[in-house]
Structure formats: C-alpha cells, structure tokens
N, CA, C, O and CB atoms as a CASP TS submission, in Angstrom:
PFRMAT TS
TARGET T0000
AUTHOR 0000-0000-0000
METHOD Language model
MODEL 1
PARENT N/A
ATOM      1  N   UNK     1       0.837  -1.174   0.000  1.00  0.00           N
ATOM      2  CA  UNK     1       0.000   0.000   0.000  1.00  0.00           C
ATOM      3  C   UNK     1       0.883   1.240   0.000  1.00  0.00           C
ATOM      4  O   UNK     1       1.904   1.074   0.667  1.00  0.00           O
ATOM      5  CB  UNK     1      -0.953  -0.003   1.209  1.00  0.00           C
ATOM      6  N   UNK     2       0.792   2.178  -0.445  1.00  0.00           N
ATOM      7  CA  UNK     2       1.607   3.084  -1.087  1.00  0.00           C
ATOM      8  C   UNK     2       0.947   4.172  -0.088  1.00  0.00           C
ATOM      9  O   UNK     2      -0.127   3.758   0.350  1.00  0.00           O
ATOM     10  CB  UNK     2       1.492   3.237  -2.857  1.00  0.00           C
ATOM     11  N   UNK     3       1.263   5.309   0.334  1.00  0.00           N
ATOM     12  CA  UNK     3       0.948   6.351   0.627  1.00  0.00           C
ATOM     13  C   UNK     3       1.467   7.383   0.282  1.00  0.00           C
ATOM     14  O   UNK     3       2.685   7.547   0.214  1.00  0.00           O
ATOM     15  CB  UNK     3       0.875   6.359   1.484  1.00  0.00           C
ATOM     16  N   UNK     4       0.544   8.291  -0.006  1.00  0.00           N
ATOM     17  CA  UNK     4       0.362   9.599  -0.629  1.00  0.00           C
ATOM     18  C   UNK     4       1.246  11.070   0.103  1.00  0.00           C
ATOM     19  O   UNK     4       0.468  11.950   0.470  1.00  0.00           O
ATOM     20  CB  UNK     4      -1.310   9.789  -0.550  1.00  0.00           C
ATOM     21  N   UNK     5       2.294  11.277   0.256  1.00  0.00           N
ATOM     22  CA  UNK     5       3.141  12.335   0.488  1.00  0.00           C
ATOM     23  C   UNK     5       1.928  13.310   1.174  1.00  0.00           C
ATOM     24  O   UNK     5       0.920  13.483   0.489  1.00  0.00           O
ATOM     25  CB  UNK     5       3.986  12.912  -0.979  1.00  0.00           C
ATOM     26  N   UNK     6       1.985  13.777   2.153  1.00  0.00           N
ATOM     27  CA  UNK     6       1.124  15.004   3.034  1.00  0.00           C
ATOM     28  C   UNK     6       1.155  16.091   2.894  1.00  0.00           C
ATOM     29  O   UNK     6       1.996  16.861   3.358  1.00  0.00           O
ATOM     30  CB  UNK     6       1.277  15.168   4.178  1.00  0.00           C
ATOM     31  N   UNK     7      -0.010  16.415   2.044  1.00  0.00           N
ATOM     32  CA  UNK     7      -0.249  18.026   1.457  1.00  0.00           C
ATOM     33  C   UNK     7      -0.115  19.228   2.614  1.00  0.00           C
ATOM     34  O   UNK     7      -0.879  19.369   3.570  1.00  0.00           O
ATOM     35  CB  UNK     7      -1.954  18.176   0.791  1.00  0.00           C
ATOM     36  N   UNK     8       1.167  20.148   2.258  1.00  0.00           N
ATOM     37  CA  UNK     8       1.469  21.413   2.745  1.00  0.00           C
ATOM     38  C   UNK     8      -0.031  22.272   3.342  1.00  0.00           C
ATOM     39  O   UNK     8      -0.844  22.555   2.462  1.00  0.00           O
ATOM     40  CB  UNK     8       2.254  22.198   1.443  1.00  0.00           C
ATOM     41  N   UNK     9      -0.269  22.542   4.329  1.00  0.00           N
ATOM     42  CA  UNK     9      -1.040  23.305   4.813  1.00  0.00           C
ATOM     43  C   UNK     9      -0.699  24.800   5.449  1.00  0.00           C
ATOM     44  O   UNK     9       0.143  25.032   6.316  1.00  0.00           O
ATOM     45  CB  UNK     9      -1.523  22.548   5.567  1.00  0.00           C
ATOM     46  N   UNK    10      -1.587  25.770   4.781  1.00  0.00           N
ATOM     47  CA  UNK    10      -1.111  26.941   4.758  1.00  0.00           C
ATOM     48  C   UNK    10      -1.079  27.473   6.483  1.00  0.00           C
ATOM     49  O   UNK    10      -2.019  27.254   7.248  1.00  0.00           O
ATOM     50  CB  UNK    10      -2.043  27.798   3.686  1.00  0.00           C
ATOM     51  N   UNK    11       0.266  28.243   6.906  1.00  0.00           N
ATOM     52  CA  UNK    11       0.148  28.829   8.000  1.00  0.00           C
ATOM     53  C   UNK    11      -0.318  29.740   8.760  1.00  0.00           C
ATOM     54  O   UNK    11      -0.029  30.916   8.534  1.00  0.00           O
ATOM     55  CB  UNK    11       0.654  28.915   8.114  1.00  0.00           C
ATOM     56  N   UNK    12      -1.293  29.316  10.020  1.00  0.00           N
ATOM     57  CA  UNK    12      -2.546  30.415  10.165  1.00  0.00           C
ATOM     58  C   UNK    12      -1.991  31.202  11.225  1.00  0.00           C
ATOM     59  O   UNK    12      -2.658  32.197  11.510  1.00  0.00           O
ATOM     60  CB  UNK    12      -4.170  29.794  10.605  1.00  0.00           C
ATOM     61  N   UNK    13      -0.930  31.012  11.890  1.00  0.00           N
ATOM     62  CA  UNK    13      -0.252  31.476  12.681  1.00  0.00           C
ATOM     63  C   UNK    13       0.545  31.524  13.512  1.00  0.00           C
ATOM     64  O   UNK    13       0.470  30.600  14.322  1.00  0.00           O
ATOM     65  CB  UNK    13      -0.499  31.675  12.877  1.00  0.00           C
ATOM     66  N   UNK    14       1.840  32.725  13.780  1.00  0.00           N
ATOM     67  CA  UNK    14       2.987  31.957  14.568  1.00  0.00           C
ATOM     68  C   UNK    14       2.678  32.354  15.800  1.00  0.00           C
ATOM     69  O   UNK    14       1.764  33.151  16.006  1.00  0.00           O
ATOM     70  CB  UNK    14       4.539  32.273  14.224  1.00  0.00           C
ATOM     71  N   UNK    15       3.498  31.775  16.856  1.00  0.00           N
ATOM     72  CA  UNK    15       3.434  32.520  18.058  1.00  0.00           C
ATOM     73  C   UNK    15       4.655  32.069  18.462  1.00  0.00           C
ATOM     74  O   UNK    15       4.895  30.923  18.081  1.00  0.00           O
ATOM     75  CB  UNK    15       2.246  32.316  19.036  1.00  0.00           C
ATOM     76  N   UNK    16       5.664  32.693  19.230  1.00  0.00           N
ATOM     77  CA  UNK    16       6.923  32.528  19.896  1.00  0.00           C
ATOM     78  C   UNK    16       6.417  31.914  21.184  1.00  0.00           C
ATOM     79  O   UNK    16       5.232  32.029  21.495  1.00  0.00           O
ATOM     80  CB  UNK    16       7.798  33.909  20.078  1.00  0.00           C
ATOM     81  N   UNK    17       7.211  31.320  21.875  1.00  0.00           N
ATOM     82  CA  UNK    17       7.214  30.329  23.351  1.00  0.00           C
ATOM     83  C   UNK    17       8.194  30.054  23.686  1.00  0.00           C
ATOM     84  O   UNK    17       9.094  29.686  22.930  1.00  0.00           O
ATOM     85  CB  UNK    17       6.641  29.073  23.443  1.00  0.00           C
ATOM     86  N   UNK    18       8.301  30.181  25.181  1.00  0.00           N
ATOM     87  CA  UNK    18       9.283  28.812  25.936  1.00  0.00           C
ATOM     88  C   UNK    18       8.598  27.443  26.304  1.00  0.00           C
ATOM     89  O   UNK    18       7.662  27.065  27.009  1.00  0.00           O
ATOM     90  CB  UNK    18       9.902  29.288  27.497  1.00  0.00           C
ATOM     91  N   UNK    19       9.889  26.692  25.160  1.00  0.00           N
ATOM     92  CA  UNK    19      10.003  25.547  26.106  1.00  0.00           C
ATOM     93  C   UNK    19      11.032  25.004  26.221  1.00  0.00           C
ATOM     94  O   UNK    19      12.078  25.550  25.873  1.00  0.00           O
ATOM     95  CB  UNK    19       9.289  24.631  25.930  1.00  0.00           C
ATOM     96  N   UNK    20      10.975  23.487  26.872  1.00  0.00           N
ATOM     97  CA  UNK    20      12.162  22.777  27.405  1.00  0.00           C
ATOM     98  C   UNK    20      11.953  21.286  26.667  1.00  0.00           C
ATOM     99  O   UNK    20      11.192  20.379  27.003  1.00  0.00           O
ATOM    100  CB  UNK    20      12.181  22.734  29.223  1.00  0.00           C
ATOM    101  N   UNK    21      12.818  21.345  25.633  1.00  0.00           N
ATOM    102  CA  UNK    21      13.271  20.151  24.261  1.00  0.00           C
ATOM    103  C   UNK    21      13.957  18.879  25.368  1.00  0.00           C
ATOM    104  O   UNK    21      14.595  19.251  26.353  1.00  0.00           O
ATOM    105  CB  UNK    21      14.945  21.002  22.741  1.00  0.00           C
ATOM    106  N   UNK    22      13.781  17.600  25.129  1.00  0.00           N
ATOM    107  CA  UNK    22      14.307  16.945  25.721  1.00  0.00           C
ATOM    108  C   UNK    22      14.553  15.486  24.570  1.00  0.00           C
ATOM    109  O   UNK    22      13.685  14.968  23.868  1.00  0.00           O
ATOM    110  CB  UNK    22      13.531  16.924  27.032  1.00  0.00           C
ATOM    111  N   UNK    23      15.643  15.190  24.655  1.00  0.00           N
ATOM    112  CA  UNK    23      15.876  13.647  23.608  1.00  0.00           C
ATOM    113  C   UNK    23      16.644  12.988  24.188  1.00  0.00           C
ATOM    114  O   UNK    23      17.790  13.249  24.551  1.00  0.00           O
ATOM    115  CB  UNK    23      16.518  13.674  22.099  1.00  0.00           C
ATOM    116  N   UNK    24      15.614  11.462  24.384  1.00  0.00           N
ATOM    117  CA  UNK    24      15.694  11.018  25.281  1.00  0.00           C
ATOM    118  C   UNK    24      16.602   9.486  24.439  1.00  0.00           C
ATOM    119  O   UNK    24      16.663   9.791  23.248  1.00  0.00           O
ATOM    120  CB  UNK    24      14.230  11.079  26.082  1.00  0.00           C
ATOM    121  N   UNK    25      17.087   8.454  24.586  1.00  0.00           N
ATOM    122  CA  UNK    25      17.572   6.977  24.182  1.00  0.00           C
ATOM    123  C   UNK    25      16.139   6.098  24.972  1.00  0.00           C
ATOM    124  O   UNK    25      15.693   5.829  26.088  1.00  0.00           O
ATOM    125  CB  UNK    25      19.509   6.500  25.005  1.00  0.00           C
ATOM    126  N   UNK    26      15.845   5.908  23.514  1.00  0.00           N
ATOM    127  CA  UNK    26      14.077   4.972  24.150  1.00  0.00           C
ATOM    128  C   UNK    26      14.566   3.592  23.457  1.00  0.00           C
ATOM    129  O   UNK    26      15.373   3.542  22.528  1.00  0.00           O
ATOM    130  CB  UNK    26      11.919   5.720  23.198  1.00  0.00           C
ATOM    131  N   UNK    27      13.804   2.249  24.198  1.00  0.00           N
ATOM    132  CA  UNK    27      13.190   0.987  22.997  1.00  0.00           C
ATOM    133  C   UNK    27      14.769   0.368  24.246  1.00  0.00           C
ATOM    134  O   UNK    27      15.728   0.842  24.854  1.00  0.00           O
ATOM    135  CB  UNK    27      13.340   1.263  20.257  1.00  0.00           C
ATOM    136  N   UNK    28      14.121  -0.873  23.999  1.00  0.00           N
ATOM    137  CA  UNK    28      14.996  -2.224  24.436  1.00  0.00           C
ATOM    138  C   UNK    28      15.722  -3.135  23.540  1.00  0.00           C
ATOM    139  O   UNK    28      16.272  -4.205  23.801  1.00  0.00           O
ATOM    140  CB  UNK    28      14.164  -3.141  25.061  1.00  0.00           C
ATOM    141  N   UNK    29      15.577  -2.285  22.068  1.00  0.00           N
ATOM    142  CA  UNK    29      16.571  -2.684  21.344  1.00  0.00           C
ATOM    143  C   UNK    29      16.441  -3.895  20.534  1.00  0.00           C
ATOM    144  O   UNK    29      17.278  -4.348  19.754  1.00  0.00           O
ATOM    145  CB  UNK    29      17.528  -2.778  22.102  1.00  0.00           C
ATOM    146  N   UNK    30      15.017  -4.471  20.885  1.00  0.00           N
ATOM    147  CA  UNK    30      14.686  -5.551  19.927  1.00  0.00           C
ATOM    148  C   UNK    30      14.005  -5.229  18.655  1.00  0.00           C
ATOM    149  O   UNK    30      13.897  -4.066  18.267  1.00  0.00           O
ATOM    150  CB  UNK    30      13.886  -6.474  20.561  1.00  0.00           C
ATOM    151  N   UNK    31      13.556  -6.218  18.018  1.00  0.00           N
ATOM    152  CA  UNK    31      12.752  -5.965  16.835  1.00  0.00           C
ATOM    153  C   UNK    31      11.263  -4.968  17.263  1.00  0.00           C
ATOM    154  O   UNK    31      10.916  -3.882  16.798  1.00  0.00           O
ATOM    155  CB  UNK    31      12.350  -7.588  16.181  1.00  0.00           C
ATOM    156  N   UNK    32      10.630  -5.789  18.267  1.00  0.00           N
ATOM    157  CA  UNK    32       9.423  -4.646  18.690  1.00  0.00           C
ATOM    158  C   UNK    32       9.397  -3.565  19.379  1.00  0.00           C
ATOM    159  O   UNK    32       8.398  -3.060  19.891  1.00  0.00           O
ATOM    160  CB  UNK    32       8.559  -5.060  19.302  1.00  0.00           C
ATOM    161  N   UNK    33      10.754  -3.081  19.423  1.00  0.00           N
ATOM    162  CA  UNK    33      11.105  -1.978  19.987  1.00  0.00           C
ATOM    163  C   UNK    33      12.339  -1.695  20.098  1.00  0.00           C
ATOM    164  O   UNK    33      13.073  -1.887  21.067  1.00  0.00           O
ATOM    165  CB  UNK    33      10.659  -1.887  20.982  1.00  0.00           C
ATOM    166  N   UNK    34      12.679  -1.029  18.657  1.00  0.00           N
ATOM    167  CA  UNK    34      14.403  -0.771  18.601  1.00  0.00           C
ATOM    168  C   UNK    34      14.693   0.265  19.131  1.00  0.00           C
ATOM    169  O   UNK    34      13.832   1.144  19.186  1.00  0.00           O
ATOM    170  CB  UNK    34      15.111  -0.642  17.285  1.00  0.00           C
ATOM    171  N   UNK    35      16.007   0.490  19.691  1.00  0.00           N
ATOM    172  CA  UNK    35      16.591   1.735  20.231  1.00  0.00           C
ATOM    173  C   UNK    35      16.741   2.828  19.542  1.00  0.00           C
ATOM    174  O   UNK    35      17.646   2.938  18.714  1.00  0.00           O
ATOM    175  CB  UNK    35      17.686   1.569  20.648  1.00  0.00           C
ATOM    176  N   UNK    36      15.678   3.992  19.850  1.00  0.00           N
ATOM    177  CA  UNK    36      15.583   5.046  18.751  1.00  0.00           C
ATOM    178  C   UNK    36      15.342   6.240  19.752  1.00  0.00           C
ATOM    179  O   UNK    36      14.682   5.947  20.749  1.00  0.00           O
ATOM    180  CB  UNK    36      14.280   4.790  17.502  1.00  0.00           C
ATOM    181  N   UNK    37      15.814   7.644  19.626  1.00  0.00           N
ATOM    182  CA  UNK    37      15.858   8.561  20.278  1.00  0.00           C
ATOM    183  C   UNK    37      14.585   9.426  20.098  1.00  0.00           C
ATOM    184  O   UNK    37      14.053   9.417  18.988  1.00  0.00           O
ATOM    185  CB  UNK    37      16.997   9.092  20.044  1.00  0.00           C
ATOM    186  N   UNK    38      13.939  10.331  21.303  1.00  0.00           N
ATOM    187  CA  UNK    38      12.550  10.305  21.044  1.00  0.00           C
ATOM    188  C   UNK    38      12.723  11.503  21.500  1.00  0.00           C
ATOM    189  O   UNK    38      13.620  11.597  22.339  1.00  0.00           O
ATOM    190  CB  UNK    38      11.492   9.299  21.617  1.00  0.00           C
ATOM    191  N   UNK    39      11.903  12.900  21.103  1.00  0.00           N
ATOM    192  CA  UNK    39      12.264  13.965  21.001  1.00  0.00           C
ATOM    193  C   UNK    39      10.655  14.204  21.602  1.00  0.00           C
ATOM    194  O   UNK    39       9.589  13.707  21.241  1.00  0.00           O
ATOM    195  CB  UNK    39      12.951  14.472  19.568  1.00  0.00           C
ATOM    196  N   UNK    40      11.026  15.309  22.806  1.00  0.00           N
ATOM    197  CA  UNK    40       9.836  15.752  24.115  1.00  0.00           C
ATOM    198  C   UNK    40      10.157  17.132  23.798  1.00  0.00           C
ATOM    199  O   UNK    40      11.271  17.583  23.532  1.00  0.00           O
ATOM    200  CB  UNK    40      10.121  15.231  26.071  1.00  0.00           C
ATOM    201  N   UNK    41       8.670  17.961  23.878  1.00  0.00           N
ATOM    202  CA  UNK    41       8.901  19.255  24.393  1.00  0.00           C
ATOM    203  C   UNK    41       7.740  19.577  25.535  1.00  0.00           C
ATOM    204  O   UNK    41       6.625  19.264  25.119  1.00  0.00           O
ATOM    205  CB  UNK    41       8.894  20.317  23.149  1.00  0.00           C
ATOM    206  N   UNK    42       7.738  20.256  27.192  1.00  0.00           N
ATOM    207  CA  UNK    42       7.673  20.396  27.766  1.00  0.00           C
ATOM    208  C   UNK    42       7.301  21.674  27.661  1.00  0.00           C
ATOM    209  O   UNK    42       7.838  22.544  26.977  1.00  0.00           O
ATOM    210  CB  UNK    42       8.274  19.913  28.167  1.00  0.00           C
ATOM    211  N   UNK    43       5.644  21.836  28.893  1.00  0.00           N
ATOM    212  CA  UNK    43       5.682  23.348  29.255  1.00  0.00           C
ATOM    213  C   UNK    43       6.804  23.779  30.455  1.00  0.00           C
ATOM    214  O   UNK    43       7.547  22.968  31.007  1.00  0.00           O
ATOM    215  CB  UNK    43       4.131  23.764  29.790  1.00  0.00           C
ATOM    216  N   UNK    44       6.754  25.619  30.810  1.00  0.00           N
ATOM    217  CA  UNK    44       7.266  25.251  31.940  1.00  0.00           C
ATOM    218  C   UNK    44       6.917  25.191  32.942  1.00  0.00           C
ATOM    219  O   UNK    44       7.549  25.695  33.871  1.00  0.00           O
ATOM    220  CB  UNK    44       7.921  25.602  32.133  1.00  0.00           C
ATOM    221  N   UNK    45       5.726  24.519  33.106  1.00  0.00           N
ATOM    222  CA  UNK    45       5.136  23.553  34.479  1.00  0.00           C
ATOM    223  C   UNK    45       5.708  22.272  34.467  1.00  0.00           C
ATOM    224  O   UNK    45       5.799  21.730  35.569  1.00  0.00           O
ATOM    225  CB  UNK    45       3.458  23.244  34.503  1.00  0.00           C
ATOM    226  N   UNK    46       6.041  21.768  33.666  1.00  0.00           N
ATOM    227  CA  UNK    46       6.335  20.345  33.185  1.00  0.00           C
ATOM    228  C   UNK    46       5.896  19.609  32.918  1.00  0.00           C
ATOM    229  O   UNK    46       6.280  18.462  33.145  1.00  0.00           O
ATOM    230  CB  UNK    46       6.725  19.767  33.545  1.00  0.00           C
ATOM    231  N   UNK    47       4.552  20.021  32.111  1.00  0.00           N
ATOM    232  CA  UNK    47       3.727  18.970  31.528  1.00  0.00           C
ATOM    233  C   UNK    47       4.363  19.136  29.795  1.00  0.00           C
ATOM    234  O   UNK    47       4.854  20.070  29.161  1.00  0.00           O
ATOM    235  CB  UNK    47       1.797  19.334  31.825  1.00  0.00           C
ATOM    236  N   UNK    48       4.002  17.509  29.448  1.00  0.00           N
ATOM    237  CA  UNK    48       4.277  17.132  28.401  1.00  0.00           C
ATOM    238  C   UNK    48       3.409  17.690  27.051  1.00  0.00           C
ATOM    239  O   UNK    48       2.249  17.280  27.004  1.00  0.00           O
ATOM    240  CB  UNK    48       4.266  15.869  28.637  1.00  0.00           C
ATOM    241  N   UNK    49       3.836  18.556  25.982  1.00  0.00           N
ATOM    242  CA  UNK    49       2.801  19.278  24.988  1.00  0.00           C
ATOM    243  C   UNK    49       3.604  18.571  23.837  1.00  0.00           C
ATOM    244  O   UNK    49       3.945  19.574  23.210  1.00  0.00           O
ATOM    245  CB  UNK    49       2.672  21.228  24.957  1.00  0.00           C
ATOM    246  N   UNK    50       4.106  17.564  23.177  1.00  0.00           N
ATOM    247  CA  UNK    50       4.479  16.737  22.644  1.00  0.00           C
ATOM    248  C   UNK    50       5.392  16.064  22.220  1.00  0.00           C
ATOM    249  O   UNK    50       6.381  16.308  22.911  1.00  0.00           O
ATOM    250  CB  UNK    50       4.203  16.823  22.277  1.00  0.00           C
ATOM    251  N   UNK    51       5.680  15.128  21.232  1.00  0.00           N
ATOM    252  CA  UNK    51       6.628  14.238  21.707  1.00  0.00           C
ATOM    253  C   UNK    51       6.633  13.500  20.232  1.00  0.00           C
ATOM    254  O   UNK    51       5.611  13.060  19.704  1.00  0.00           O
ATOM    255  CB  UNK    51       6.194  13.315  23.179  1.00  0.00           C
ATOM    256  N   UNK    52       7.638  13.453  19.792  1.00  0.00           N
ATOM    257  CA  UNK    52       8.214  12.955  18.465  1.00  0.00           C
ATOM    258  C   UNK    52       8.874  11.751  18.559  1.00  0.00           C
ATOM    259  O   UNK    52       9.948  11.786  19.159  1.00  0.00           O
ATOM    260  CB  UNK    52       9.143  13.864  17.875  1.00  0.00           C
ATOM    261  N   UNK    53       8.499  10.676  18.111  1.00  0.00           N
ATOM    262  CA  UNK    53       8.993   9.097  18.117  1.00  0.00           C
ATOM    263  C   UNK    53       8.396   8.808  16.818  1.00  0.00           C
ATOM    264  O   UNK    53       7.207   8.594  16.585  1.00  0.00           O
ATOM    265  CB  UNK    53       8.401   7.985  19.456  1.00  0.00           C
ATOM    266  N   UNK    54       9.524   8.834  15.878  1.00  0.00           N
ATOM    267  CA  UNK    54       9.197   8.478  14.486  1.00  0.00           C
ATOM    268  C   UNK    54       8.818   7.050  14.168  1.00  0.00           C
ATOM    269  O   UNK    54       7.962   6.861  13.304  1.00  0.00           O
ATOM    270  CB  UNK    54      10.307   8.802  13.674  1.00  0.00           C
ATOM    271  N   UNK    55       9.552   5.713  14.981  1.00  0.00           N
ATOM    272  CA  UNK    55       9.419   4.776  14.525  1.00  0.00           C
ATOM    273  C   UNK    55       7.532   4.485  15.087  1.00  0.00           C
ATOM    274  O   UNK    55       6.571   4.066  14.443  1.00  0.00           O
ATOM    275  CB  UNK    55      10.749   3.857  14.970  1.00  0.00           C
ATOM    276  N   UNK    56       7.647   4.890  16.383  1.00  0.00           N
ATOM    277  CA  UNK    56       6.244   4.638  16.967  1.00  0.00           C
ATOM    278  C   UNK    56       5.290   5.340  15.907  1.00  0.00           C
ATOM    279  O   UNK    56       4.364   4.538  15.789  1.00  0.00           O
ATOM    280  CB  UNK    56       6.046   5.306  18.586  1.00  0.00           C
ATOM    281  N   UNK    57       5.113   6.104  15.321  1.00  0.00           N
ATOM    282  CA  UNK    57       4.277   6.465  14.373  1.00  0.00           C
ATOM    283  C   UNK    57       4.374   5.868  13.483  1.00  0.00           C
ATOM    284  O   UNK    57       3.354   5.681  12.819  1.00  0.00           O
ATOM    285  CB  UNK    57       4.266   7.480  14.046  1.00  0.00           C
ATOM    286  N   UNK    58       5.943   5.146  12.942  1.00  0.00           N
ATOM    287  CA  UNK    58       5.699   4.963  11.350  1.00  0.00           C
ATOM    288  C   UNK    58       4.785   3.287  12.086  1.00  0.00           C
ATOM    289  O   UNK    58       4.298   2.785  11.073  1.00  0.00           O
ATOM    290  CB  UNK    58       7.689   4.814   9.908  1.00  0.00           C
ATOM    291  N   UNK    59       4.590   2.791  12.736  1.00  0.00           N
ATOM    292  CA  UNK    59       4.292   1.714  13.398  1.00  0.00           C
ATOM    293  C   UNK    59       3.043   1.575  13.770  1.00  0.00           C
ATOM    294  O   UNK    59       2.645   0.418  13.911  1.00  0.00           O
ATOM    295  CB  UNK    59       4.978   1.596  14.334  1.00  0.00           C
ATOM    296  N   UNK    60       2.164   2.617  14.008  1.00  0.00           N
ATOM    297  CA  UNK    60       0.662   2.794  14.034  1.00  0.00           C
ATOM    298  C   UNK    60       0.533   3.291  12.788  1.00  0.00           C
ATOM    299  O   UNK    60      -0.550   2.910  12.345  1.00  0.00           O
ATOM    300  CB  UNK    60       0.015   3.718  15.145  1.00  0.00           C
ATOM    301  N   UNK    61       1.122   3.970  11.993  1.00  0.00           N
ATOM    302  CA  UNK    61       0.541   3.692  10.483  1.00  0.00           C
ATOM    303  C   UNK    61       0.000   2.298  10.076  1.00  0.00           C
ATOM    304  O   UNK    61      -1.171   1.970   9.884  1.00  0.00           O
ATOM    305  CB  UNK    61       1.663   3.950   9.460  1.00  0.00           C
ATOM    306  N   UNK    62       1.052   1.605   9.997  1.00  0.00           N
ATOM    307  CA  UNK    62       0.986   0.260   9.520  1.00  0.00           C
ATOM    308  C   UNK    62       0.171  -0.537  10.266  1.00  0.00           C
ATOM    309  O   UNK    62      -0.061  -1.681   9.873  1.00  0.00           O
ATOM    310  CB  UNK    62       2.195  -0.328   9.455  1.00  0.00           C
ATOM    311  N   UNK    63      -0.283  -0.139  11.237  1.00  0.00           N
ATOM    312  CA  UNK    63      -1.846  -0.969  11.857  1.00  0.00           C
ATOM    313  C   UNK    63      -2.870  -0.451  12.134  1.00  0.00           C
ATOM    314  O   UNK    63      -3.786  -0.802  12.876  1.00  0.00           O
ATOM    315  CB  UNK    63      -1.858  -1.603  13.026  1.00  0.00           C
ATOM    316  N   UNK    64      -2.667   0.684  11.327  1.00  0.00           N
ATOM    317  CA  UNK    64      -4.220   1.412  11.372  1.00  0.00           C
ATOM    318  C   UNK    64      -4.156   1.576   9.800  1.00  0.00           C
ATOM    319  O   UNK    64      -5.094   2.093   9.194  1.00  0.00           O
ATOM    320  CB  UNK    64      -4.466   3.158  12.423  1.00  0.00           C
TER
END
C-alpha cells in the first residue's frame, strides 16, 4: 500500500514560546522496539505538549 506524500497546509499562525526540548535513548533494542531517540517538548510547568517518536508512528501507520 503506497501512501500519498502530506499536502502542505497553509500557515494560520505563529506565536513565539518557551520551552524545554528533551531527547531522550528509548526501545529495548529488539525488533518490537528498537533503540531510537525520542524527542519531548515540555511546558514550563512540566507537563508534556508533545513528543516525536518516528518509529512509533511509522508503526501505528501500519496498523491502522
């Protein structure tokens, strides 16, 4: 199954912020979970506002 490259969506607006970037060494290094570095950004309360793990996405692609 082939998928279709993700159409550019126009930008409705910027806003400047602090936060606190964190990349972390994730996965136990097996096949169902290889060792791949996973990229957090943090308010500064310290709650989590998101979080980049490429393989985990490319991985719910493929089962959804």
């Amino acid at each position: 199954m082939r998928r279709e490259p993700a159409k550019p969506c126009p930008v409705r607006s910027i806003e400047k912020m602090e936060v606190v970037k964190t990349e972390s060494l994730c996965g136990r290094g097996i096949g169902e979970d290889p060792m791949r570095i996973v990229t957090q950004y943090w308010d500064m309360d310290g709650k989590e506002i998101a979080r980049i793990d490429a393989w985990q996405e490319r991985k719910e692609g493929e089962d959804g």
